[in-house]
N, C-alpha and C positions, 0 to 999 in steps of 0.2 A: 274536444276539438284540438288534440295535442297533434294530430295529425296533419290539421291546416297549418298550423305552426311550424311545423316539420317540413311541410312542401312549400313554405314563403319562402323559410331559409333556404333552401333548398336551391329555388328559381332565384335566389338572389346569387346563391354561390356557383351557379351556371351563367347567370347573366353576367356574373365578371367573367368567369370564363371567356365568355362571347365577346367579352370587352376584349382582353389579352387577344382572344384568336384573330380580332378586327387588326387588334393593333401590329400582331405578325406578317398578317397577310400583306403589309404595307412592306417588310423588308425583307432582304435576300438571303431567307430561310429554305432549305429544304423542310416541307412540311414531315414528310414519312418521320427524319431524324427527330422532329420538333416533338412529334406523337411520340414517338417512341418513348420521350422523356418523362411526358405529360404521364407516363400509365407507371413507366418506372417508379416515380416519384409513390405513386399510391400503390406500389406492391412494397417498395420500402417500410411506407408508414404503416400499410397494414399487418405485415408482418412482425414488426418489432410489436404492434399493438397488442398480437394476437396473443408472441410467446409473452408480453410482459402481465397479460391478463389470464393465461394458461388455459384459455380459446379450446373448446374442444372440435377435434381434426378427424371430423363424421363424413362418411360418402359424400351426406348431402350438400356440403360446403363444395361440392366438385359443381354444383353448379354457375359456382363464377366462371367455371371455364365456359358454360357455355354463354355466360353473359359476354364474356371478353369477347370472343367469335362474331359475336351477333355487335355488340358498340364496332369492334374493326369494318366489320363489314357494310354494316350504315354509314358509317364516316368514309367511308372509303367509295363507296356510292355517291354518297352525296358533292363529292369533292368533283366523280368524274361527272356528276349532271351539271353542276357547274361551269366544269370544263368544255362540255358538248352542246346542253343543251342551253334552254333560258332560264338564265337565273328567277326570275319570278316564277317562271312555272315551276320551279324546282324546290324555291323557297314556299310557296304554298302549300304543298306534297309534304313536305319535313316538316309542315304544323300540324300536318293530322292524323300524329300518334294517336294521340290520347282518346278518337275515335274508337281505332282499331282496336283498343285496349279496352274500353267499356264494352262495347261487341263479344269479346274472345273473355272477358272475367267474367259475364252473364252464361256464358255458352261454356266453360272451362270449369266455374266454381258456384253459380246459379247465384254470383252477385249481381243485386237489386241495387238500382235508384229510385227515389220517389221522386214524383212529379217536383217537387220547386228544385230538388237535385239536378234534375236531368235538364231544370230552365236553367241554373247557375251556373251548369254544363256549357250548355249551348252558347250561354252569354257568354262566357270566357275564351272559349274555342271561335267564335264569331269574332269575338275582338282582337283577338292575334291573325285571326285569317284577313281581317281588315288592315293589319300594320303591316302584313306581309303580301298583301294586293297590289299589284302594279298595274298601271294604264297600260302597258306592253301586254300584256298576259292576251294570248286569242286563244280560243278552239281550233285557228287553222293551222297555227304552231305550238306543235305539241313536242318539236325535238326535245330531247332528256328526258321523256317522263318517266321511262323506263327506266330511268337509275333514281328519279325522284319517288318514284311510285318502291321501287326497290329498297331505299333508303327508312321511307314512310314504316314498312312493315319492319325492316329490322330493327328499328328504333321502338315498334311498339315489342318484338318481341323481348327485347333487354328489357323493358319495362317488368315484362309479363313473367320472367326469370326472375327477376327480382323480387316480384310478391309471391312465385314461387318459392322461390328460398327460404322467405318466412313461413308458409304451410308445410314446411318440410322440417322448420323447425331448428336452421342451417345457425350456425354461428356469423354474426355480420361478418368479423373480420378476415377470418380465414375463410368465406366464400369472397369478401374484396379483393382479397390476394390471389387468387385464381382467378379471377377475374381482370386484374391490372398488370398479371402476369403474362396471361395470354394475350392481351391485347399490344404489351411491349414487346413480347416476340415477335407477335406480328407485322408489326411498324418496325421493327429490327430488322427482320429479317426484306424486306420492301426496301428498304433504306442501302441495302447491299445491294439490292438488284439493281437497284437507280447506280447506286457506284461503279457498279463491276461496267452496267452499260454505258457510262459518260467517260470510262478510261477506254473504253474500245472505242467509243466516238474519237475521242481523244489520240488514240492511238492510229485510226486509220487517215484523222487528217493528218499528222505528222509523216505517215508514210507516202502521204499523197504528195504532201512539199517535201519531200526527199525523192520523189519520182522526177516530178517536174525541175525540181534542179540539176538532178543525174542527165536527166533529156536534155538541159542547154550545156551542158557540161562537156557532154558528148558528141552533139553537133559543132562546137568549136576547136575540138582538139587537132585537127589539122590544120589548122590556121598558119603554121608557119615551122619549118624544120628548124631552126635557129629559136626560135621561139621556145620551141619543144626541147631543145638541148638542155638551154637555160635552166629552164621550171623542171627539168626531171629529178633535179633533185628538193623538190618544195611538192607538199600534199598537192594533188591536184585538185580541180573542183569534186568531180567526183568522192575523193576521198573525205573532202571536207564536205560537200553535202552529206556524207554517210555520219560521219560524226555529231554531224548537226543536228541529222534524222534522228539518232542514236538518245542524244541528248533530250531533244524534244518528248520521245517517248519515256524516257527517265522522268523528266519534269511532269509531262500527263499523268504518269502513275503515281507522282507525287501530289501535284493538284487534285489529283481525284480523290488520294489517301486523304488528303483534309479538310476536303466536304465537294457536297455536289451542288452549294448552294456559295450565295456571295459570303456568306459568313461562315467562320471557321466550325468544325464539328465540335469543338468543346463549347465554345459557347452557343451553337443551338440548342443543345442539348440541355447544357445549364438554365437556357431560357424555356426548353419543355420543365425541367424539373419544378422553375418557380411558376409557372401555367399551372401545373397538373396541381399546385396543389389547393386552388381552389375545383377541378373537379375531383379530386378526393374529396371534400368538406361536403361540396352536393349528393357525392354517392353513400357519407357517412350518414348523409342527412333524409334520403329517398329511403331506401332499403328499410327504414324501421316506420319511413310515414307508411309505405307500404302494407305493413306488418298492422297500422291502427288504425288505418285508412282502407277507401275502397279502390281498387286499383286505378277506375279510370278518371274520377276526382283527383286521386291525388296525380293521376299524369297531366290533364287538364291544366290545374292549379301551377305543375312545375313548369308549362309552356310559357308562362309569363315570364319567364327569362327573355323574350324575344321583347318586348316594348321594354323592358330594361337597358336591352343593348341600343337600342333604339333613341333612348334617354343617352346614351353615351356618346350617340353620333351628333347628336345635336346640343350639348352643352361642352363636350372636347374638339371634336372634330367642326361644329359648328355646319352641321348641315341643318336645313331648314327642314321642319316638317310638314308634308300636305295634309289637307281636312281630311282624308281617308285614312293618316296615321294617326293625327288626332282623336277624331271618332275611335278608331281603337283600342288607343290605351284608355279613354274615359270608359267604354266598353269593358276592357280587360277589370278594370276596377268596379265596377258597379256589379261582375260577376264575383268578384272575390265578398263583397258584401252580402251579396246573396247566399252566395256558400255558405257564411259566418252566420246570419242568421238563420238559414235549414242546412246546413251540410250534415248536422248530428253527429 
C-alpha cells in the first residue's frame, strides 16, 4: 500500500499548491511569469538531484519533455475556460482525469481493477465531482467546454506519461527535469509575448496622446502675430507634445521591461519559485506511486487535492460550505477508506 501513501502525499502537496494558486489569483501577478517560476524552481531542484545522485541520462528520461508539453498545455487550457467559459462547468471537466486514465491504462497496458477498486474509484471521483458541483452548472450552457473538456484530456495524458516513464524504466529525476524545463520555457516564453504586446499597447496609447495634443497645438498657432513673435523663441506645443510623446514611449518600454502585471517581475517570479516547490514535492511524490500503483487509482486518489483546497477556503478565507461540498469531502474520504481496505 506504499502507493496510497505516495498519492496522499501527493494530493496533499498539490492541495497546497492549490492553496498558494488561490492565494495568487487574489494579487496583481502576471500568471504566465508566476508559472514560469513554479517549473523553474523544479528543473533546478531536479537537476542538481540528478547530477548529485549520478541519475542516469537514458532516451527514456526524454519523456519529461513530453509531460512538460502536455502539464503547459492543460494549465493553459484550463485558465482560458475559465477565462471564457463557466467556471463550474470548467471545474467539473478538470476533475475527470483520473476517468480518462483508468480507460486509456486498461486499453494501453491491460491494467485491471477489481470490483471494490473500481467502487473506491467511483466513490472518490463522485466526491470531488460533488465539491466541484455548482447550482449554475446547465446543459444549456455549455460555453468553455471545449478548453475544459481540452484541459480534462491533457491532464490525464501527463498522468499517463508519467506511468509511462516508469515502464520504460526512466530515471525519476532527470525525466522531472525535462519535464519542468519544458514547461518553464513554455510559460517563458508566453510571458514575453504578453510583454512585447502590453509595450505596443503601451506604445500606441502614448502616440495617440501625442497626436491629439499635436492637433490642438496646431489649431491654435495663429492666434496672434505678436503672440507668435514672443514664443518663437520657447518650444512650442507641438514640440513639447513631441517630447512628451517621446518620453511617455520611453516610460511604456520601461513599465513593460518590469512586468506586465501590478507586481514587479522579480518578485513574481520569486513567488513562482516558493509556489513550484511544493509542486515539485507532488511530482517527486506521483511518478514512483505511479511506478507501484495502478494508474487510474493512483490519479483518482491524487484528485483529493481539490476538498483540500476546499478546506483552505473555508478555515483562511472563511467561506462557508454548502451540503453538496460537504457531502463530498465525507464522500472523498469514505473512498480513500475503501481503497485502504482493497486497493491491494
Amino acid at each position: 500500500m506504499l502507493w496510497l501513501t505516495l498519492s496522499l502525499l501527493a494530493a496533499i502537496a498539490f492541495g497546497l499548491r492549490g492553496m498558494l494558486y488561490h492565494w495568487t489569483s487574489q494579487k496583481p501577478v502576471n500568471r504566465n511569469l508566476m508559472l514560469c517560476g513554479v517549473f523553474a524552481i523544479g528543473a533546478i531542484i531536479n537537476l542538481v538531484g540528478a547530477l548529485a545522485t549520478s541519475a542516469d541520462w537514458t532516451v527514456s528520461t526524454l519523456v519529461g519533455i513530453q509531460m512538460g508539453l502536455f502539464s503547459f498545455g492543460a494549465n493553459a487550457s484550463m485558465f482560458k475556460g475559465f477565462a471564457v467559459g463557466k467556471a463550474s462547468l470548467v471545474a467539473i471537466l478538470t476533475a475527470l482525469p483520473s476517468v480518462v486514465v483508468v480507460l486509456a491504462a486498461y486499453l494501453l497496458w491491460d491494467e485491471r481493477i477489481n470490483g471494490a477498486q473500481l467502487a473506491a474509484f467511483a466513490v472518490i471521483v463522485g466526491g470531488v465531482l460533488l465539491v466541484r458541483y455548482s447550482n449554475e452548472l446547465s446543459l444549456r450552457n455549455l460555453q468553455g467546454a471545449q478548453w475544459g473538456l481540452l484541459a480534462m484530456l491533457l491532464f490525464a495524458c501527463n498522468d499517463l506519461s508519467g506511468k509511462w516513464s516508469t515502464l520504460l524504466g526512466a530515471d525519476l529525476m532527470p525525466t522531472l527535469f525535462f519535464m519542468f524545463a519544458t514547461g518553464m520555457l513554455c510559460f517563458g516564453l508566453w510571458w514575453l509575448a504578453d510583454l512585447r504586446r502590453e509595450a505596443a499597447m503601451m506604445h500606441a496609447r502614448a502616440q495617440a496622446a501625442a497626436s491629439e495634443t499635436a492637433g490642438g497645438a496646431l489649431s491654435s498657432s495663429g492666434a496672434s502675430d505678436s503672440v507668435a513673435t514672443v514664443s518663437s523663441s520657447m518650444p512650442t506645443p507641438a514640440a513639447v507634445a513631441s517630447v512628451e510623446a517621446a518620453d511617455g514611449q520611453q516610460a511604456a518600454a520601461s513599465t513593460a521591461n518590469r512586468a506586465v502585471s501590478g507586481w514587479s517581475i522579480r518578485r513574481t517570479f520569486v513567488t513562482g519559485l516558493a509556489v513550484g516547490l511544493t509542486n515539485t514535492a507532488g511530482m517527486l511524490l506521483i511518478v514512483p506511486a505511479f511506478d507501484l500503483g495502478k494508474a487510474g487509482l493512483v490519479s483518482a486518489v491524487v484528485a483529493l487535492n481539490v476538498p483540500l483546497v476546499l478546506l483552505y477556503t473555508r478555515f483562511v478565507v472563511k467561506e462557508r460550505f454548502s451540503r453538496t461540498e460537504l457531502a463530498g469531502i465525507f464522500m472523498s474520504l469514505a473512498g480513500i477508506l475503501l481503497m485502504r481496505l482493497f486497493g491491494g
